[in-house]
Backbone as JSON, one array per atom type, in Angstrom:
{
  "sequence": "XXXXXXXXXXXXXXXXXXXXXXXXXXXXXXXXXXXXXXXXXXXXXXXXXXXXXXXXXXXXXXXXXXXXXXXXXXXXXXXXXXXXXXXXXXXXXXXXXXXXXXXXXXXXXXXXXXXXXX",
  "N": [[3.16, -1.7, 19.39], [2.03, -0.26, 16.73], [1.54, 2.8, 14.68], [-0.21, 3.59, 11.48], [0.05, 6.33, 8.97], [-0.99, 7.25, 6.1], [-0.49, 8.98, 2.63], [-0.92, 10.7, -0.08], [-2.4, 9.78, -1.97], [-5.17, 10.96, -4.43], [-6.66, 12.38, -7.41], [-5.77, 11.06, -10.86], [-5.06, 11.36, -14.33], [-6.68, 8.62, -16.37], [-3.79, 6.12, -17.06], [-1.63, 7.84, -15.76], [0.68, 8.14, -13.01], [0.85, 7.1, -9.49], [1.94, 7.84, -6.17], [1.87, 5.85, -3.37], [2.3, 6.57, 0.44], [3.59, 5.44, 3.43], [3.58, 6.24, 6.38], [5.4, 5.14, 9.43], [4.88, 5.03, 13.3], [6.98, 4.5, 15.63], [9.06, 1.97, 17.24], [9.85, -0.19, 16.02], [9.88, -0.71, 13.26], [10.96, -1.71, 11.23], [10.5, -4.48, 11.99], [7.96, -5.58, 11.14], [6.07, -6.76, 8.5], [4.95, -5.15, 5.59], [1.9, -4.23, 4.51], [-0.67, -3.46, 1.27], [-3.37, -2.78, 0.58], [-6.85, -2.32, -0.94], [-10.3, -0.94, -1.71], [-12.67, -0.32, -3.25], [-15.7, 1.67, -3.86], [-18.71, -0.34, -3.06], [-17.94, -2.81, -2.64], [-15.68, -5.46, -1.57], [-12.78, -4.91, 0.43], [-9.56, -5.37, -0.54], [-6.65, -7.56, -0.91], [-3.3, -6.11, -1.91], [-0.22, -5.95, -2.25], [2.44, -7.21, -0.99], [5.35, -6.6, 1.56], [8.28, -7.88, 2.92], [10.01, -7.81, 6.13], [12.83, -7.43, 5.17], [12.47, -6.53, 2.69], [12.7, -7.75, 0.22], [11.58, -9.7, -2.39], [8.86, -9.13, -3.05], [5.25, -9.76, -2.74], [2.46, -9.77, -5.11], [-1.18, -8.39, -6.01], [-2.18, -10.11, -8.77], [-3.72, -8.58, -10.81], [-2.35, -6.09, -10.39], [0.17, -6.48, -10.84], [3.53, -5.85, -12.72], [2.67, -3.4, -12.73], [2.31, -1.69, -10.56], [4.86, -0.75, -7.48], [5.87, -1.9, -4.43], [7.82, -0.8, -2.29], [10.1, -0.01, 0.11], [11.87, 1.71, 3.22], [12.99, 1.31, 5.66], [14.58, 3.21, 7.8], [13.07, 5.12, 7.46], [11.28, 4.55, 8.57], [9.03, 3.99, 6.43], [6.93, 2.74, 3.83], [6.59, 2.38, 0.39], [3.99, 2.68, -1.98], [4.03, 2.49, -5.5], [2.64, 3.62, -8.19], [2.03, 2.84, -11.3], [0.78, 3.24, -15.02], [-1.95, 3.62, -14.67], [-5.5, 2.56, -13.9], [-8.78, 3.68, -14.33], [-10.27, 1.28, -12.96], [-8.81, 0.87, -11.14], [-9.16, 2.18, -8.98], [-9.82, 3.19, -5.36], [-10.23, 3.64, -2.13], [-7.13, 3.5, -1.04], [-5.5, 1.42, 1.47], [-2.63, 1.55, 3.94], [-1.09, -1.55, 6.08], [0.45, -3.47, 8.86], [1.92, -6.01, 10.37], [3.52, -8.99, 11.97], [5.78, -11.51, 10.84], [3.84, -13.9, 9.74], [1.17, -13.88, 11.09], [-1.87, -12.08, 11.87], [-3.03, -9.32, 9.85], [-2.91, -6.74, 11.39], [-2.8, -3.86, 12.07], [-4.05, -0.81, 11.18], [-3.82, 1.67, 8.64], [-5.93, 4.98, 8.05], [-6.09, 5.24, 5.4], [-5.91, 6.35, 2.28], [-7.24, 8.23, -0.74], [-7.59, 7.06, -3.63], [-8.02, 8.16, -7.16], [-9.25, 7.45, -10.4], [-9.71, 8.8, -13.04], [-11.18, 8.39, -16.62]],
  "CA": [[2.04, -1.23, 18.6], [2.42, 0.55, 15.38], [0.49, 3.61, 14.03], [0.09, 4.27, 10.47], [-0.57, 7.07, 8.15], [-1.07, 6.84, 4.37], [-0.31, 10.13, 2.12], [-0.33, 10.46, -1.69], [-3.72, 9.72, -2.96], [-5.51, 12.05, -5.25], [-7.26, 12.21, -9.3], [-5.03, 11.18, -11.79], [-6.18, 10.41, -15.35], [-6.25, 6.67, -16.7], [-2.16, 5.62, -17.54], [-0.38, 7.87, -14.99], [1.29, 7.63, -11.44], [0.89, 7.87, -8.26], [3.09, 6.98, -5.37], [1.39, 6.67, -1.58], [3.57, 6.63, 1.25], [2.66, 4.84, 4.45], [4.94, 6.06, 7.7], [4.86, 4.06, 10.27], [5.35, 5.5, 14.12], [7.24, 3.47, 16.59], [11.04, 2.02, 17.06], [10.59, -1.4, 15.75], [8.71, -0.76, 12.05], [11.91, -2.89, 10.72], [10.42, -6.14, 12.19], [7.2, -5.75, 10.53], [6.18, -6.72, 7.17], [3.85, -4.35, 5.11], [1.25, -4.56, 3.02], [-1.21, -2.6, 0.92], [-5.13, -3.24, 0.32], [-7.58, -0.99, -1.23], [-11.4, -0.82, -1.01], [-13.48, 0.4, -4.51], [-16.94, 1.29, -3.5], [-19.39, -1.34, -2.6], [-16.24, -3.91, -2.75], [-14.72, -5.62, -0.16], [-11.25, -4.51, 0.47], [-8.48, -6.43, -1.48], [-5.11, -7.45, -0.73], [-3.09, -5.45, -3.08], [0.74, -6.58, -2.36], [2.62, -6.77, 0.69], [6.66, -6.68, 1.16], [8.95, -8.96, 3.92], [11.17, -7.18, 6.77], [14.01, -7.69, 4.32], [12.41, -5.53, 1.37], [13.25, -8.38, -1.03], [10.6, -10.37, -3.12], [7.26, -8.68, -2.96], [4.44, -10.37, -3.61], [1.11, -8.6, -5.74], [-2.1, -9.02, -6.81], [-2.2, -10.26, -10.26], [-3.98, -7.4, -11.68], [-1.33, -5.04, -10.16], [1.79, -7.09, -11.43], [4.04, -5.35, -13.52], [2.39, -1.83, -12.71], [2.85, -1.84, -9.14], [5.82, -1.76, -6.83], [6.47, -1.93, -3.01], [9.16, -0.64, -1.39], [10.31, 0.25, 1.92], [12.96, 2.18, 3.82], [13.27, 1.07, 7.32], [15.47, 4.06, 7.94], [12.36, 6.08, 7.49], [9.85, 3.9, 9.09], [8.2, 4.27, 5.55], [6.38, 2.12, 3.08], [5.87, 3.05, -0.63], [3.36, 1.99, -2.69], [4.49, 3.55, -6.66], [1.56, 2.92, -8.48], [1.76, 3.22, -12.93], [-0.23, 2.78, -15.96], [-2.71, 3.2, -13.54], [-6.71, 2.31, -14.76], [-10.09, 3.2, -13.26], [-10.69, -0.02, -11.89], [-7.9, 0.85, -9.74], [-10.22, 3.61, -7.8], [-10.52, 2.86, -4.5], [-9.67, 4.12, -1.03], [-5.75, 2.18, -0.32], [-5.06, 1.55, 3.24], [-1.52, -0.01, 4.41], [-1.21, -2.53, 7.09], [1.56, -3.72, 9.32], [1.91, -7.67, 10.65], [4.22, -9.35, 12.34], [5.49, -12.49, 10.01], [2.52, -15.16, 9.84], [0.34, -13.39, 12.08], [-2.73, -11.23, 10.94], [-2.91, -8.25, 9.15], [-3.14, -6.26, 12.85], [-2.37, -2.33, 12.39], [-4.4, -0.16, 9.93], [-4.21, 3.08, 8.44], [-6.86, 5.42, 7.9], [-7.08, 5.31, 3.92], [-6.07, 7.63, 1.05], [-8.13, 8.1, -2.13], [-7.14, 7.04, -5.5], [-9.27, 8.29, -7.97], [-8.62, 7.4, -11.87], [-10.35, 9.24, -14.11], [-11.19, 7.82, -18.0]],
  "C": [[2.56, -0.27, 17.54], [1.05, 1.34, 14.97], [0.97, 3.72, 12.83], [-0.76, 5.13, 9.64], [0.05, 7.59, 6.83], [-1.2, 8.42, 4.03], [-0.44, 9.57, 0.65], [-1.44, 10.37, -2.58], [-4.21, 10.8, -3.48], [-6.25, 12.04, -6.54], [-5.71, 12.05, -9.57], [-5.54, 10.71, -13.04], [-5.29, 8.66, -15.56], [-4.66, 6.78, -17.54], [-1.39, 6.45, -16.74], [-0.38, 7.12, -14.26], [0.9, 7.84, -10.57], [1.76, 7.16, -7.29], [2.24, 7.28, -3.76], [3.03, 6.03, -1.01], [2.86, 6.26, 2.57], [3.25, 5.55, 5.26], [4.42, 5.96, 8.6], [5.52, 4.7, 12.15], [6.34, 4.25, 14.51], [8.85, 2.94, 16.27], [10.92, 0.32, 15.99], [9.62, -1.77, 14.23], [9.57, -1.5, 10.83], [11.13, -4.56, 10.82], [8.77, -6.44, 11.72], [6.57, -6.06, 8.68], [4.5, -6.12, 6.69], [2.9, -4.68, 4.02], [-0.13, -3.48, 2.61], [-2.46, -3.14, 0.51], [-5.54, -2.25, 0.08], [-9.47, -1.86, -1.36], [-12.1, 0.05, -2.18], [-14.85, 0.36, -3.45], [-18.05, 0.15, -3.64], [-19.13, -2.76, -2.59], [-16.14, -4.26, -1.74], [-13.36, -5.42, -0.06], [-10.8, -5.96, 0.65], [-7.48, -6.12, -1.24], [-4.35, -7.05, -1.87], [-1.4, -6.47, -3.12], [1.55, -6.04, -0.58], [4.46, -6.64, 0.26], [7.36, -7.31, 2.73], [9.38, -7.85, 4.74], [11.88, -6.68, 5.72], [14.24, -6.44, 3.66], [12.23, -6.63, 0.32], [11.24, -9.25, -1.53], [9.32, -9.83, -2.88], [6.15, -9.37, -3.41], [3.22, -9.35, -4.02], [0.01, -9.35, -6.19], [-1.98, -9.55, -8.19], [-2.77, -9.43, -10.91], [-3.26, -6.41, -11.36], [-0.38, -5.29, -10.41], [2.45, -6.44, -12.53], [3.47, -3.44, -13.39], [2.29, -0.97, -11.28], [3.86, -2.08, -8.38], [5.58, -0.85, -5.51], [7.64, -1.74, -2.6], [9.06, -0.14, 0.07], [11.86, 0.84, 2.63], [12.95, 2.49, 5.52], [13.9, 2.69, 8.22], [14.49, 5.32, 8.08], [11.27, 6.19, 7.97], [8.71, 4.34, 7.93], [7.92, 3.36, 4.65], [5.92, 2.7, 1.77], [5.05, 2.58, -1.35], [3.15, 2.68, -4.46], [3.14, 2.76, -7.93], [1.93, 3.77, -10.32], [1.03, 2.88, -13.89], [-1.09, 2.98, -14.67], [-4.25, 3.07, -14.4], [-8.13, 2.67, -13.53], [-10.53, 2.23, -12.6], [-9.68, 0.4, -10.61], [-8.07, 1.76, -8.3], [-10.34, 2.45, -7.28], [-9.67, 3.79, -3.34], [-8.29, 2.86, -0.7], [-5.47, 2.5, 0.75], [-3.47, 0.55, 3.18], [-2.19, -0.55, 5.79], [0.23, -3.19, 7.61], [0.87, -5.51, 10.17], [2.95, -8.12, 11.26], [4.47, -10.69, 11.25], [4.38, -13.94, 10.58], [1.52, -15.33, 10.66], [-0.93, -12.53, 11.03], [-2.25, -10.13, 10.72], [-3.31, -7.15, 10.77], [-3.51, -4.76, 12.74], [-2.98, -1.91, 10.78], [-4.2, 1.39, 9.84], [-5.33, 3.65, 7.82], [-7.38, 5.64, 6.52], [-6.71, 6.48, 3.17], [-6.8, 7.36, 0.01], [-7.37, 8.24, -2.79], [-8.28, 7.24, -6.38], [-8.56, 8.2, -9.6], [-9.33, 7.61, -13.04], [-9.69, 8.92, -15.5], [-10.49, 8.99, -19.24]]
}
């Protein structure tokens, strides 16, 4: 079983950064692959981008491509999610999520706020 908890959210205005940070308890947060979803009000929470064991090839939403990246450092049982250009649409509460490969989305965290003021 894996616990996680999301850091990093906050205001920023429209075109910075922000960077969350997932970390993930437990010994085996290597053999999981991560991923990030967020949740605008009266929305249904959206798969944002996820990332393999590995680290390598990430996949993303298409409106987060190119301004979004995923990383990960096993070593830290941590997940980043480096978020730029960023745009009001991109308000929402982001939660990660942990999976085993080709299994469901299983393990949630409790949610940081992004807020992106105009």
């Amino acid at each position: 079983q894996v616990q996680l908890v999301e850091s990093g959210g906050g205001l920023v205005q429209a075109g910075g950064s922000l960077r969350l940070s997932c970390a993930a308890s437990g010994r085996t947060f290597s053999s999981y692959e991560m991923g990030w979803f967020r949740q605008a009000p009266g929305k249904e929470r959206e798969f944002v981008g996820f990332i393999t064991v590995s680290g390598g090839s990430p996949y993303y939403l298409g409106s987060v491509k190119g301004r979004f990246t995923i990383t990960r450092d096993n070593a830290k049982n941590t997940v980043y999610l480096q978020m730029n250009s960023l745009k009001p649409e991109d308000t929402a509460v982001y939660y990660c999520s942990a999976r085993t490969s080709g299994n469901r989305w299983a393990y949630w965290g409790q949610g940081t706020q992004v807020t992106v003021s105009s």
